[in-house]
C-alpha positions in Angstrom: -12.0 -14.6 -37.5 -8.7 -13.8 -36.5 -9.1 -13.5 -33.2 -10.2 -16.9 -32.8 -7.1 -18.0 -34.4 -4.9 -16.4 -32.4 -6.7 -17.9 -29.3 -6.5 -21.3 -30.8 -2.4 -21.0 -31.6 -2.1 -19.7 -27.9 -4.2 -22.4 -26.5 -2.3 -24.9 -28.7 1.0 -23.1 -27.7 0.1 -23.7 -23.9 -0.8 -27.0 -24.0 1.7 -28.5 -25.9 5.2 -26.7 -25.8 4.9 -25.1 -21.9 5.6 -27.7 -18.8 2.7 -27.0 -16.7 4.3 -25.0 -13.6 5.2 -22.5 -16.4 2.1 -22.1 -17.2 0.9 -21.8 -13.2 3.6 -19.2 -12.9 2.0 -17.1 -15.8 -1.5 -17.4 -14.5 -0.1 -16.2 -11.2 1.5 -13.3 -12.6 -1.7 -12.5 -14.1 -3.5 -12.9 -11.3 -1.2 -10.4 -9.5 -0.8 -8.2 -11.9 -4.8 -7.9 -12.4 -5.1 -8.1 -8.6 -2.4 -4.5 -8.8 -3.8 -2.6 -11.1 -7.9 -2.8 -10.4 -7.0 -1.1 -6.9 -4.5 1.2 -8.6 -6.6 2.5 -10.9 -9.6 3.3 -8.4 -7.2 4.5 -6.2 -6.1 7.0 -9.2 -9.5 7.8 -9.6 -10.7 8.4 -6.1 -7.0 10.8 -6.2 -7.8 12.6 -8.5 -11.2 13.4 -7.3 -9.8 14.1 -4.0 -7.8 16.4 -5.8 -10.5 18.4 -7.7 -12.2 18.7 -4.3 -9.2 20.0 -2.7 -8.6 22.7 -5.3 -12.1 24.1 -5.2 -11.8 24.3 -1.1 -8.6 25.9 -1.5 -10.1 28.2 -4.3 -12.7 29.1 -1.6 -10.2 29.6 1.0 -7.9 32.1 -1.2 -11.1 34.2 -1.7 -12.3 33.7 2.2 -8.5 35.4 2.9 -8.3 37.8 0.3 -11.9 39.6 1.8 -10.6 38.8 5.5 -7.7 40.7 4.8 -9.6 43.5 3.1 -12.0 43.6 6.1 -9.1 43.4 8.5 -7.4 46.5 7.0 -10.7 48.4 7.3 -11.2 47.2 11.1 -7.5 48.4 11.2 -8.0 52.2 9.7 -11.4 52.7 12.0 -9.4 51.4 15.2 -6.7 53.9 14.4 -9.0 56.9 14.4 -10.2 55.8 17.6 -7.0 56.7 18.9 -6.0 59.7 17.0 -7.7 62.4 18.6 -8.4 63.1 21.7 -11.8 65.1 22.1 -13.7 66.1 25.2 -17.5 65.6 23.1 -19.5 65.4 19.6 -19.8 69.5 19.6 -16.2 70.1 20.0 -15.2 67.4 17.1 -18.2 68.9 14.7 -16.8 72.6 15.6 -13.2 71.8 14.8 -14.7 69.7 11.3 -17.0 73.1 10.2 -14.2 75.5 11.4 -11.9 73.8 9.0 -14.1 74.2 6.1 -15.1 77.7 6.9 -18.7 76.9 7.8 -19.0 77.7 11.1 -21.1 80.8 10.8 -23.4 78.8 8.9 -24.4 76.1 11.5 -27.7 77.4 13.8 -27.4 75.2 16.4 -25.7 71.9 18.0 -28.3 69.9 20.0 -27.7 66.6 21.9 -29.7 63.7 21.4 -28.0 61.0 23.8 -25.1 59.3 25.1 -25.0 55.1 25.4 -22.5 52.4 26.1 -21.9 49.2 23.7 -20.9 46.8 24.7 -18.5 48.0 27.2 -16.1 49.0 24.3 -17.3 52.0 23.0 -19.4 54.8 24.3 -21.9 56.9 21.5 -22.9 60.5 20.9 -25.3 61.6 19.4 -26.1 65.0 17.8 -28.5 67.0 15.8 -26.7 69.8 13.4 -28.6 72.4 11.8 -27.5 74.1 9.5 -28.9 77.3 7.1 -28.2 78.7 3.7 -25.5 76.0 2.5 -24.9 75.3 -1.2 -24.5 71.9 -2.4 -20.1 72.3 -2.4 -20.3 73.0 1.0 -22.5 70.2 1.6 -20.1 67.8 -0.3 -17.5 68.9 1.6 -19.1 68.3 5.7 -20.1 65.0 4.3 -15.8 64.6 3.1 -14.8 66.1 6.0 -17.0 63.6 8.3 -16.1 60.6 6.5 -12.5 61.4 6.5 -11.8 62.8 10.2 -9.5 61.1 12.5 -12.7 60.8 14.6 -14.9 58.0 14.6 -17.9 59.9 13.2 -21.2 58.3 11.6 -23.6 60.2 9.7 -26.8 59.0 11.3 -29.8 60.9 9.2 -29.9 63.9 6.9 -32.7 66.4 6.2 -32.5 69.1 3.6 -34.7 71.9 2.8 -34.6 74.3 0.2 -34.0 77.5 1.8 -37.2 80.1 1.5 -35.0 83.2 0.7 -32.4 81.4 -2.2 -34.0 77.9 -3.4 -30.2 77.1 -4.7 -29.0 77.1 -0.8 -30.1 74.4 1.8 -31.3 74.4 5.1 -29.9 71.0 6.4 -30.0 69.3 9.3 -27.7 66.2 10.0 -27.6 63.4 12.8 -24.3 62.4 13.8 -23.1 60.3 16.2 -19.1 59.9 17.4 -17.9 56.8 19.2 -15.0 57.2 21.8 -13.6 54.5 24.2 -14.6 54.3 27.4 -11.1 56.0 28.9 -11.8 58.9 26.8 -15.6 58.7 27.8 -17.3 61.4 28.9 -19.5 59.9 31.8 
């Protein structure tokens, strides 16, 4: 009820008391003001959902970097080792790794599987270790010492017995395979 009579003093209010260019101008502010703010107001909206879709790329994008730099610090350490040592072959590098854990005189034998080329960047060894009569500490420690050599050294395949003479010592036997670069090859 109110409503209608504030429409009816403003109708009343235009027709009577405003000259009618007055009242031309006003509609044309109107006009321009509505004709401003619909395309403001999707263009806000369309922002702002620009926005949301920017965040959540660049979200992606921080956790994209943060694993390319953790992969690109591991690359970095296993490229190092590459160049650390210089060795002339897989029996020498596993001799110097049981020599420095005092299980040389354990180790039976050092047998050569194979050499291959990949990829014209690295050239493979590979050899079977066999080893008698190792507890498990010892064991724990080849497998340290392996992981952590300035070598290039993967642990292909393990086999462990239980020794016939003490069942708490191993007979193992361990695949292993050490990548050099083709200037430090050994073809």
């Amino acid at each position: 009820m109110k409503i209608k009579k504030v429409l009816s003093d403003i109708r009343h209010y235009l027709s009577g008391r405003m000259p009618r260019n007055r009242v031309l101008l006003l509609s044309a502010l109107l006009v321009g003001l509505y004709v401003l703010i619909i395309p403001a107001l999707t263009w806000e909206r369309a922002s702002s959902r620009d926005l949301s879709q920017l965040k959540t790329r660049f979200t992606e994008f921080s956790i994209l970097s943060a694993e390319y730099r953790s992969l690109k610090e591991q690359v970095g350490s296993i490229e190092q080792k590459r160049f650390l040592t210089k060795t002339s072959g897989i029996a020498q590098a596993l001799d110097d790794v049981f020599v420095s854990l005092g299980v040389k005189g354990k180790m039976k034998s050092i047998r050569g599987i194979g050499d291959r080329e990949i990829k014209g960047q690295l050239n493979e060894e590979t050899a079977e270790v066999q080893m008698e009569k190792v507890n498990m500490n010892e064991l724990v420690n080849i497998f340290y010492k392996l992981e952590n050599a300035p070598l290039l050294i993967s642990i292909q395949k393990v086999a462990l017995k239980k020794s016939f003479e003490k069942p708490e010592l191993l007979d193992v036997t361990i695949t292993v395979s050490l990548f050099t670069s083709p200037a430090a090859g050994l073809r």
